[in-house]
N, C-alpha and C positions, 0 to 999 in steps of 0.2 A: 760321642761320634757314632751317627746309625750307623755309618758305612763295615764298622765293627760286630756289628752283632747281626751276628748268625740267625738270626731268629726272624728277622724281618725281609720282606719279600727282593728280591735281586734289584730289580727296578729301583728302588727307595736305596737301597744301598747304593749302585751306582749315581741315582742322580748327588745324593748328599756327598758323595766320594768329589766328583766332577766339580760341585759346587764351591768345595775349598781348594781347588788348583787353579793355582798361576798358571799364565801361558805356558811358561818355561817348563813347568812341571807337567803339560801335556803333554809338550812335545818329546818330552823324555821317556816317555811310556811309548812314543810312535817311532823311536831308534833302539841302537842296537850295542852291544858291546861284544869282542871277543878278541881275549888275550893269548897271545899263543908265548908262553913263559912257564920255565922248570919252576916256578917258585909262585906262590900264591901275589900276585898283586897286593898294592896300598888302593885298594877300593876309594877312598878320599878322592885320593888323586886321579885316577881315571873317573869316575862318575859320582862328582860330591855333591849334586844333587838329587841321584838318584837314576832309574834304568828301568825304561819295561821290558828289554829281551835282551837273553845273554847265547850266544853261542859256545858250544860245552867242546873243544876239540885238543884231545891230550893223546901225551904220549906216554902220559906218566907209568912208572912201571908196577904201581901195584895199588890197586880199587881206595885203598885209605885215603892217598893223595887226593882223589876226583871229590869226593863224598869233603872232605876238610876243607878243599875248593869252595862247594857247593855251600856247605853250612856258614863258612866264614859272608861269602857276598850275601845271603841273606838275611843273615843275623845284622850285616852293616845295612842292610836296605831297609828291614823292620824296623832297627831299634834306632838308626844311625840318622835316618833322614826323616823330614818334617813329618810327612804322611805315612809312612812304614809300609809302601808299596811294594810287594816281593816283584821278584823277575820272574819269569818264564823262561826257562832254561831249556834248550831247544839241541839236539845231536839228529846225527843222523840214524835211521835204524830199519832199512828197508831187507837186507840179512840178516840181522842182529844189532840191538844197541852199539853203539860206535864208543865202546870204553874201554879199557882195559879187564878182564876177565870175563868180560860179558860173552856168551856165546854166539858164536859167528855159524848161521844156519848156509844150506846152497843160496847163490845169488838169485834175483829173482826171474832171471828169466827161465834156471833148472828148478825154480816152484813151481811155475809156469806150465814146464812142462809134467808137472803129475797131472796138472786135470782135476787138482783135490782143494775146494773150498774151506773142508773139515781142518785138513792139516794144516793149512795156510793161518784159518783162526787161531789152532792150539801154539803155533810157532809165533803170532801176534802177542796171545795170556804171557808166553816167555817173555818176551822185549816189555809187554808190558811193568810184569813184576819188578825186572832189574831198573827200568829205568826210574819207578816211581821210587823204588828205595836209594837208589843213586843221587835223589830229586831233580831229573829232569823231566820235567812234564810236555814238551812238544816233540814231535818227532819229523823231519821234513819228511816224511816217507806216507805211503809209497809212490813211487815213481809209476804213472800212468799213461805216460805217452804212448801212443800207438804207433810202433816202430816197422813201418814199411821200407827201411834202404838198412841193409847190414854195411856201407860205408860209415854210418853212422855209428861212431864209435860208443855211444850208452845204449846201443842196441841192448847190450847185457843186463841192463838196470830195467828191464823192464819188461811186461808177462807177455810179451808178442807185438803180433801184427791183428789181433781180431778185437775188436769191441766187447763181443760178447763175453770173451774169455775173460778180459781185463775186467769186464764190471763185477764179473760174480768173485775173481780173487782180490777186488781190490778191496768191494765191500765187506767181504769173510776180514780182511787185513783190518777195514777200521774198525767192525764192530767188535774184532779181540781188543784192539787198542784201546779204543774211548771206551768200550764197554756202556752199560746204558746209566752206571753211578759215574760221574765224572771224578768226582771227588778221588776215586782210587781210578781214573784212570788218565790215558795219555792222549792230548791235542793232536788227532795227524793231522801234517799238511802232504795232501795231493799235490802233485805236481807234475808236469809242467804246464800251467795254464796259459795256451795251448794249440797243440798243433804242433810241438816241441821238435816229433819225431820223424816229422820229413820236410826236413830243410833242404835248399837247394842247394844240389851239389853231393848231399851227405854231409855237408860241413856243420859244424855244432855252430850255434848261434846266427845260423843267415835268414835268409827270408825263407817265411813259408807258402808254397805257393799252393794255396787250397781253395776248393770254392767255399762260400758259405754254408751249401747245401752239405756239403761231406764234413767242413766242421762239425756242423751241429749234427747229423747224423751218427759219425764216426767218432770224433774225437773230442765232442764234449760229452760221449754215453757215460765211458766210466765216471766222468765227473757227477754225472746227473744222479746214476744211480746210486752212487757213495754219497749224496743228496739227501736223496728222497729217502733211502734204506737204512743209512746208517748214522744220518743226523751230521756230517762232514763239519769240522773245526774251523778248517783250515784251508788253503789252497796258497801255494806258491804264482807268482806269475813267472812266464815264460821270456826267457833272455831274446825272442825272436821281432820280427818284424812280419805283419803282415797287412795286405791290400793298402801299401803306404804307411802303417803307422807300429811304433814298435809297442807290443803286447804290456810293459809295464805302463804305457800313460794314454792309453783306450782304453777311452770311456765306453766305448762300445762294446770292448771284449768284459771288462771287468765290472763294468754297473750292468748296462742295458742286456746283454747275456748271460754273464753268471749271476747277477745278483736279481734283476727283473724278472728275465725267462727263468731262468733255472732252478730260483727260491734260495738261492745261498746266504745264511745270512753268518755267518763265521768271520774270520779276519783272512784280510788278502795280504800277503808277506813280497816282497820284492825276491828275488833270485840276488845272490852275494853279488854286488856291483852291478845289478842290472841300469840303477837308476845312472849311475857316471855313462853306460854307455847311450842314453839319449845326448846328451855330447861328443863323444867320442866313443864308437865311431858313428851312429845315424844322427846326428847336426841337428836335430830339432828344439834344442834347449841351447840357450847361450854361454848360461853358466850353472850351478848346479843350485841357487835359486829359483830358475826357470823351471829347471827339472824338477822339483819335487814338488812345485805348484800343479806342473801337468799334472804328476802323478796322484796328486793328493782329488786333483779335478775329475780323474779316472777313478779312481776307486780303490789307489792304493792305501792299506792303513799302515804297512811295517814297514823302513827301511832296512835291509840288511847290507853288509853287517856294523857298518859307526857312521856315525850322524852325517852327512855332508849334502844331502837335500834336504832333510828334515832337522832344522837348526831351528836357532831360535830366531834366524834371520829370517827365517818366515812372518816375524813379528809384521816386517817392516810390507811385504807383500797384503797383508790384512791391513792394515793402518793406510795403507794406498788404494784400498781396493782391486788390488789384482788379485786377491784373494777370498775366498767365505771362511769366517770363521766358525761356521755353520760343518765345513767338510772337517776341520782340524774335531771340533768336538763328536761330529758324528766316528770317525777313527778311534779315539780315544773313549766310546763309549762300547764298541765292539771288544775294541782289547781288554778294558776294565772287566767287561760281561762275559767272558769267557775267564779271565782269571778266579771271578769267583763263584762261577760254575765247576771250575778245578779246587776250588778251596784251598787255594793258594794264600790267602787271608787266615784260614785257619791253622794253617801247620804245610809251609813251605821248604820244609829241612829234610833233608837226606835220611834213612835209618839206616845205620850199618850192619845190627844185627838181623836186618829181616836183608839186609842185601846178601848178607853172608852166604843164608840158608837160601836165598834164590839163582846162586851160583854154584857151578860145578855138580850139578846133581845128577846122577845116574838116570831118573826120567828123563831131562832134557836132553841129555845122552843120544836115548835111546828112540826119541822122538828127531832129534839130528840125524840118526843112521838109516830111521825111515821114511824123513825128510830126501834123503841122497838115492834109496832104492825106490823111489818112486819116481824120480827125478831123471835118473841114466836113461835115456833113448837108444834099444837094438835096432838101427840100423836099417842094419843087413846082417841073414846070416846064412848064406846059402851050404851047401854040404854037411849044414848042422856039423859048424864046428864048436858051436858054442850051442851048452855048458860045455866045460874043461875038465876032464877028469882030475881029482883028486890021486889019482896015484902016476901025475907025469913025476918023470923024475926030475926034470930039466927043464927051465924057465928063465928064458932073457926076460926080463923089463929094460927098455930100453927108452932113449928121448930122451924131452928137455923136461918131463912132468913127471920120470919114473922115480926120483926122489927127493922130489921138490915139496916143499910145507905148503911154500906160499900160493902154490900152485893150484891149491884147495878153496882160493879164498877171492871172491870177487870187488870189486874197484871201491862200492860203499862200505867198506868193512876196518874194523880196527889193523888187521895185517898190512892194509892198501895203505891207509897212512903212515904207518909206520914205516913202510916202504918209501913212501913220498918224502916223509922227513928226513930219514936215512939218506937218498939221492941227494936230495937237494942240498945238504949240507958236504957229502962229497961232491958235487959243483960248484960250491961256494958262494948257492945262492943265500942273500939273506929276504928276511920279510921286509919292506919296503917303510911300510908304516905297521904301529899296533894294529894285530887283527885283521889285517889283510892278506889272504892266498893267497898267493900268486905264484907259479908252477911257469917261466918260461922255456918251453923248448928248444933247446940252443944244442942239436945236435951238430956231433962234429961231421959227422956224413949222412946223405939221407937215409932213412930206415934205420939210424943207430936206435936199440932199444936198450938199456942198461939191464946184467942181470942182476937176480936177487943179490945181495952183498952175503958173504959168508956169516958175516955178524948181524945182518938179518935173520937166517936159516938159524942160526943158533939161538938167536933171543925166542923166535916161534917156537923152536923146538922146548924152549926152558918154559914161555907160558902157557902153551899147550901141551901139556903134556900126556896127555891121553889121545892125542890128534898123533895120525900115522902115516906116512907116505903110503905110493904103493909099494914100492921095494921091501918097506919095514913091514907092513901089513904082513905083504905074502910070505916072509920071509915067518911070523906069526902063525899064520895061516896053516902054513903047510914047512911043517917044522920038519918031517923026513925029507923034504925037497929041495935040488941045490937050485940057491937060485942066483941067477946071474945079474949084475947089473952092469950099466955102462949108459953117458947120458947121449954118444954121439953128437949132439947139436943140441945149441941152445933153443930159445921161447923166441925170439927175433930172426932165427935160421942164417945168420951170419957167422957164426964159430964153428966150423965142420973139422975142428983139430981134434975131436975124438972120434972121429967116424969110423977109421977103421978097427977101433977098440972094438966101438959096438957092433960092427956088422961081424968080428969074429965072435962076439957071445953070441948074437944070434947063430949064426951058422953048427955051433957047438951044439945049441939048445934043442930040446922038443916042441916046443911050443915059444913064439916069440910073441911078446907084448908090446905092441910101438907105440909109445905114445907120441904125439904130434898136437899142436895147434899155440896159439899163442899166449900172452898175459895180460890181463884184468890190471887196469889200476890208473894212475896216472901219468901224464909225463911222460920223461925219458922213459921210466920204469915201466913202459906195458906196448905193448902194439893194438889196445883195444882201452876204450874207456872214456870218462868226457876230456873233452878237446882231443882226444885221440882216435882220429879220423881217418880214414884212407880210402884209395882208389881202387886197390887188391882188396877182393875179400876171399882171396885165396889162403894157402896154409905161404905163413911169412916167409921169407927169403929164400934159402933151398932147402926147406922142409921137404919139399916133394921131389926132389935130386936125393935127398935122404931116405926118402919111402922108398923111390923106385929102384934104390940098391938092395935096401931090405927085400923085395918083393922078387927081386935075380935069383935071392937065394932059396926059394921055394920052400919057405918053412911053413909049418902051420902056424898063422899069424891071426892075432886081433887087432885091431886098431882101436886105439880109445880117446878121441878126439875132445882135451882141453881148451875152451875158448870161451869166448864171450858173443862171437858169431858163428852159425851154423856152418857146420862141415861144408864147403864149395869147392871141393878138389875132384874132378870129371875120372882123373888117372886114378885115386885113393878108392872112390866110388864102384869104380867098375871093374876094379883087379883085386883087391881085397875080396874076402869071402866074409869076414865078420869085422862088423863097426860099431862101434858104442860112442852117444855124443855123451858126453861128460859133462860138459860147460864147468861148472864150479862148483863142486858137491859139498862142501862145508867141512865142519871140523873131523864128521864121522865118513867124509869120503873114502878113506882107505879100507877100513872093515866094511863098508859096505856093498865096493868094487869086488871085494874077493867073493861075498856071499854069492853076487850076482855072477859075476866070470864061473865059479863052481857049480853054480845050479842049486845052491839052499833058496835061490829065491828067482823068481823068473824078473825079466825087465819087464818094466810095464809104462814107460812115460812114453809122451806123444810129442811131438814137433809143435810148439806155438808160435812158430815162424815158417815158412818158406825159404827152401834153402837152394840157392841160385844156384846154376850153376858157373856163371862168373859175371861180373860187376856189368857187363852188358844187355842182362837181363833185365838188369833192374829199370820202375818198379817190378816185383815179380811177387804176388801176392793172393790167394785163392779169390777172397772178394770183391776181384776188377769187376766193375760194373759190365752187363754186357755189354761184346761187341769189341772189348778192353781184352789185352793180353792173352795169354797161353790157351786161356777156356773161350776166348770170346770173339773168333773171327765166326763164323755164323757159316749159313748156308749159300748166303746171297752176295753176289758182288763180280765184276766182271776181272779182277786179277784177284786170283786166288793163290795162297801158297799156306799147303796146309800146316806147313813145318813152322810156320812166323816168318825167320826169318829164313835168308837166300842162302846163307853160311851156315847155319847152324837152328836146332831145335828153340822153339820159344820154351818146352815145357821145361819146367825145374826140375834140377837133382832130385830132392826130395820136397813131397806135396807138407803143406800143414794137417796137422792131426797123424801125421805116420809114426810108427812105431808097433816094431813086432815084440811076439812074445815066444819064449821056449813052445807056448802050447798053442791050441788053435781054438777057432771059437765059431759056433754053429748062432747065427741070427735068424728068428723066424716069428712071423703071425703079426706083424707091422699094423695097429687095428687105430681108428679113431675111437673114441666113445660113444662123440655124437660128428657125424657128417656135417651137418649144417651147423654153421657157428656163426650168435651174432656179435657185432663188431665190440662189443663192449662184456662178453662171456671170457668162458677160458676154454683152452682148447688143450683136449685129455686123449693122451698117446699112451697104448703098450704093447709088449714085444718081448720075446722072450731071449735069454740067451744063456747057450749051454756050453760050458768044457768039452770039446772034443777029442782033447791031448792028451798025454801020458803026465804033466806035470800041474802042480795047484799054482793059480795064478792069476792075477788082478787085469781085466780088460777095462776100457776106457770107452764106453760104449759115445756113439757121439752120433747126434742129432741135427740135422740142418734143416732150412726151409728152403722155396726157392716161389715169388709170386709171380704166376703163371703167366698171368698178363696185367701188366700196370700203365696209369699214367706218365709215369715216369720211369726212367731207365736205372733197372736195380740189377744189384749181383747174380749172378749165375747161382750163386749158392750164401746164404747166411747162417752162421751157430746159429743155435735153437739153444743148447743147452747139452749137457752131455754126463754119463754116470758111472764113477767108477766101481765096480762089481768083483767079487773076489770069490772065484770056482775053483772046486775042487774036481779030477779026474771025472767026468761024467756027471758032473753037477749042471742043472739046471735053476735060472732063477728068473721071475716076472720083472721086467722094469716099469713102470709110469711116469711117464711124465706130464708136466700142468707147467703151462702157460695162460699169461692173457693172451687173446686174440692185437689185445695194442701193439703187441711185440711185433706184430706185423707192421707196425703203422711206418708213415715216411713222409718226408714233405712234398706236399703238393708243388703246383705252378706258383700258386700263393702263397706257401713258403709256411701251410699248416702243415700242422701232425693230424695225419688221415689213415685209419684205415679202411682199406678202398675194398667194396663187394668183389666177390672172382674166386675162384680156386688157388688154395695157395699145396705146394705137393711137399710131402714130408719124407725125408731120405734120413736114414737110418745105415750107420756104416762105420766101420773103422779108422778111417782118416774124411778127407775131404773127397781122395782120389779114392777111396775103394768102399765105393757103398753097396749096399748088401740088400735094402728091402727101400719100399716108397709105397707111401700111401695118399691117398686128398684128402683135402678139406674144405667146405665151401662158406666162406663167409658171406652172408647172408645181404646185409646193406653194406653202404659206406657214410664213415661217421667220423667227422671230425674226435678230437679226444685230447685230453692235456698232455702234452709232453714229460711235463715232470713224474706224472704216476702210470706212465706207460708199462708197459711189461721190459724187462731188460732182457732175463735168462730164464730157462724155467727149470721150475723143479724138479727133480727127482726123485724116485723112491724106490726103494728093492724089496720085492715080497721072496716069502719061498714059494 
């Protein structure tokens, strides 16, 4: 049997593999299996002819179970069925592999906000190693929608509202994963393909209403670039509808643009039930024969997660000609062609011993703790109250996050399930069929959020056990120190029966720590996360009846704002003196809050969002095209009102890219290389910047473009590209950066990729709203140029 030996070319294996399967046995490479049971399944009986995709979702309590999982289905799948096809065992791992012991890094949108490509790969090598010795080889991650509506409750899952940002962390994310040997490494799928991230309404799975122009500009960048950069596996399609037709069975979205234009040649995965809802709910399939003919006609090759379009009923679709059996083989030759690019054929089994040693490690540790201090966003911090002295005597932590586990741990993550399972069985919901999630929210009044269960907190606290609240932390921290706790209110801001506890520990304290904001996850169990959507993107219920007691009492107060959407509270904003966004710091959130609260480490994360200031604003997002939102009513126009709106400011709370530091930072000498640039060169920036503060500390230096004059109507400001720099008191250092001039390019009338002769101006600055230097450029002709190898982000580099 070629298709066995390693030795001869991929091609020659796949066709001779292909050539000995039945119908049946393709179609079973093109579905999906996933059991959710304490006890290893009779493999027989669910899949006894065999399975190309398994989905990996346990709760099990301890790593041996998962790995004895793993090894048992493909031992039955090699030795057990005719052709000894292994599975593809596929979790989720956009924070961290989704297993039991596996480490849970910050969520992705506080990766996000470091601004750090570098760490974002080294935190991929982690998920890498545990997963391959776990033996799951796909990963759905990561999460690349371009999230423009904080109604949209996966705003959390994912690296912003910029393109640019998302291409350069998404690609750092696959090429730690895939790595360039497949062999030792993990399939991502990207996801959501696309346009995922602003549905109308905010609502998760509605229509998206985009042009095509801004699609492919915007929101298929990170796809392209995770493309072209990093070889991409994989791509999920997107649960949405758009320009009449729903994203799993467009052909237009999934052949003629990712796979024509874009060059993707990977496998394309369905989202868990997307294909039932071309039935139910957008009517475009009769039955779920229909449906997986559409989808097989688009360009779908996976169904996720159990067979019910992709049957052998399809026989009968082929045999009638309502089908090509031409698309059924080209599927199953994609999927084969990545399995034994993974060498999944060679040695598809779990290792335990090398999972052992990829677990629990004091590097990953300590790469986790500096994953969380690069990630916290200061705010604000006016009368320099923050750092905090190490000799207060007296310190409230107070709120629903001051000694909460789970409170560290965002929606894709091993905690959020556990959580989910946990609820769902105190609701008494069951799973419906094998392998199907199904999470309905059946609250008893609106805004019920469930909180953590006590035997939650507990179980976290026994498998994490080097993971610290903050209560615990500080309580570590600063061991001469009393420190006070008290939660006053819960994550949902419905339970105010400890308020007056907590407003008397703060009033007692010297310093009070409030934390506020909601919970990550699913379900009942979170006020933030998928299908958990809403119309407030304020702080939940009377969180801020809760602040504005705290803030009566005139104590010197931090705010440390937990969520999965940005700070939007006007009152918390503007009365508070010091803010820290938190969103989801990870396993080593606690010790790394105190570092940063005390001043051993200065904040240094930036905002990769825009943060409204209430749900009226929205969209509200720096890259409105002109003319568009807060930056872009102009000079011209016979009713003018400079404020936006009649009632209130269009500008946002806080801009994209904000974020201070303990220290301050001197930008200067903003130079081109060469002025003239032609449209197919690169365009070479540098600029110096120096510590002008008392404290050593990491800036985030950030680069935009803006073309001066175009054919078409573009953003007031685009990323360029941006460099995180680490000074010392009085330190001084060169930055460079290198781009293509592509990077400029955009679609014409014609709907190419051009970039158009004209001066494009370079700003240099610390958010979006606070730039510092600007220089030109003049690009010489205009030239058409391929989309796929356009410039995405550029480079950096740091001299002394």
């Amino acid at each position: 049997m070629k298709y066995r030996d390693s030795s001869l070319p991929l091609e020659e294996r796949v066709r001779d593999l292909m050539d000995r399967m039945s119908f049946e046995q393709k179609i079973d490479q093109m579905t999906c299996l996933v059991t959710i049971t304490d006890d290893i399944p009779d493999f027989k009986e669910y899949i006894p002819n065999g399975i190309g995709n398994v989905g990996a979702f346990t709760t099990a309590d301890r790593v041996e179970k998962i790995t004895e999982y793993s090894y048992e289905l493909q031992k039955y799948l090699t030795e057990e069925t005719e052709l000894g096809i292994p599975a593809l065992i596929h979790c989720e791992a956009s924070a961290g592999a989704e297993f039991t012991e596996a480490d849970v890094f910050p969520s992705a949108v506080a990766q996000a906000s470091s601004f750090d490509p570098k760490i974002i790969f080294e935190m991929a090598d982690v998920i890498r190693r545990q997963m391959l010795h776990v033996g799951f080889r796909q990963a759905l991650s990561p999460v690349v929608d371009i999230a423009r509506d904080p109604r949209w409750g996966r705003t959390t899952e994912t690296y912003g509202e910029d393109p640019t940002l998302t291409a350069a962390l998404t690609t750092a994310f696959v090429k730690g994963l895939q790595t360039d040997d497949l062999k030792n490494g993990i399939l991502c799928t990207e996801k959501h393909f696309v346009g995922h991230g602003i549905t109308e309404g905010g609502l998760n799975m509605g229509r998206n209403l985009v042009t095509e122009r801004e699609l492919l500009e915007v929101h298929c960048k990170p796809f392209q670039a995770a493309v072209t950069e990093a070889g991409l596996g994989s791509v999920m399609s997107s649960y949405c509808s758009m320009n009449g037709e729903p994203v799993s069975a467009s052909r237009k979205l999934l052949t003629d643009i990712l796979r024509n234009q874009m060059g993707f040649q990977g496998i394309a995965v369905s989202d868990y039930i997307a294909l039932d809802r071309l039935i139910d709910p957008f009517h475009v399939a009769a039955d779920m024969q229909e449906a997986g003919i559409r989808a097989l006609k688009a360009g779908l090759d996976v169904e996720y997660p159990r067979p019910k379009a992709y049957t052998y009923r399809l026989k009968e679709a082929v045999e009638s000609g309502k089908l090509s059996m031409n698309l059924i083989d080209q599927a199953v030759k994609r999927i084969l062609t990545w399995k034994f690019r993974l060498g999944l054929f060679e040695d598809p089994y779990p290792h335990l011993p090398e999972l052992k040693k990829s677990l629990h490690q004091v590097s990953t540790d300590q790469l986790n703790e500096q994953m969380a201090l690069e990630s916290v966003i200061l705010l604000k911090n006016e009368n320099h109250i923050l750092p905090l002295s190490k000799e207060v005597k007296k310190i409230a932590v107070i709120g629903p996050h001051a000694d909460c586990l789970r409170s560290w741990f965002g929606t894709f993550s091993y905690p959020a399930s556990l959580d989910m399972t946990m609820a769902r069985d105190e609701d008494g919901q069951v799973f419906e069929e094998p392998g199907v999630i199904i999470y309905d929210i059946d609250q008893q009044y609106r805004g019920q959020v469930r909180d953590p269960s006590p035997r939650l907190e507990k179980r976290l606290r026994e498998e994490f056990s080097r993971c610290r609240t903050l209560y615990q932390a500080l309580r570590e921290y600063l061991p001469e120190a009393e420190i006070l706790y008290a939660k006053g209110i819960n994550a949902s801001g419905s339970d105010i029966g400890g308020m007056e506890e907590a407003l008397n520990a703060a009033a007692e304290a010297d310093v009070v720590l409030l934390t506020l904001g909601g919970k990550n996850g699913w379900g009942i169990t979170s006020t933030v996360g998928e299908g958990v959507d809403s119309t407030d993107i304020g702080l939940p219920g009377r969180q801020e009846e809760f602040a504005r007691k705290v803030y009566d009492l005139h104590k010197k107060t931090v705010v440390l704002h937990f969520d999965g959407r940005p700070l939007s509270s006007e009152f918390v904003a503007s009365h508070f003196d010091a803010i820290m966004e938190v969103w989801q710091p990870g396993m080593m959130g606690g010790q790394a809050l105190c570092r940063l609260l005390f001043g051993e480490c200065s904040p240094s994360g930036k905002l990769p969002v825009t943060a409204a200031r209430n749900a009226g604003q929205i969209p509200v997002y720096y890259g409105l095209p002109r003319g568009s939102g807060y930056r872009g009513a102009g000079h011209t126009g016979m009713i003018r009102n400079k404020n936006g709106y009649i009632n209130d400011t269009a500008r946002p709370l806080y801009c994209f890219g904000h974020g201070l530091s303990y220290s301050s930072f001197e930008y200067s000498d903003l130079q081109a290389e060469e002025n003239m640039i032609a449209p197919d060169g690169r365009i070479v920036l540098t600029m110096n910047v120096k510590n002008t503060g008392d404290y050593e500390a990491d800036e985030v230096v950030q680069l935009y473009f803006s073309d001066d004059v175009a054919s078409m109507v573009r953003p007031e400001e685009e990323l360029a590209g941006f460099c995180r720099v680490h000074l010392k008191p009085g330190e001084s250092r060169k930055i460079r950066f290198s781009m293509k001039a592509s990077q400029t390019a955009f679609l014409n009338e014609d709907m190419k990729w051009v970039v158009e002769a004209g001066t494009i101006t370079f700003l240099a600055g610390a958010s979006s709203d606070d730039i510092r230097l600007k220089t030109q450029v003049t690009v010489t002709d205009t030239k058409e140029v391929d989309g796929r190898t356009r410039g995405f982000y550029a480079d950096a580099e740091v001299f002394e």
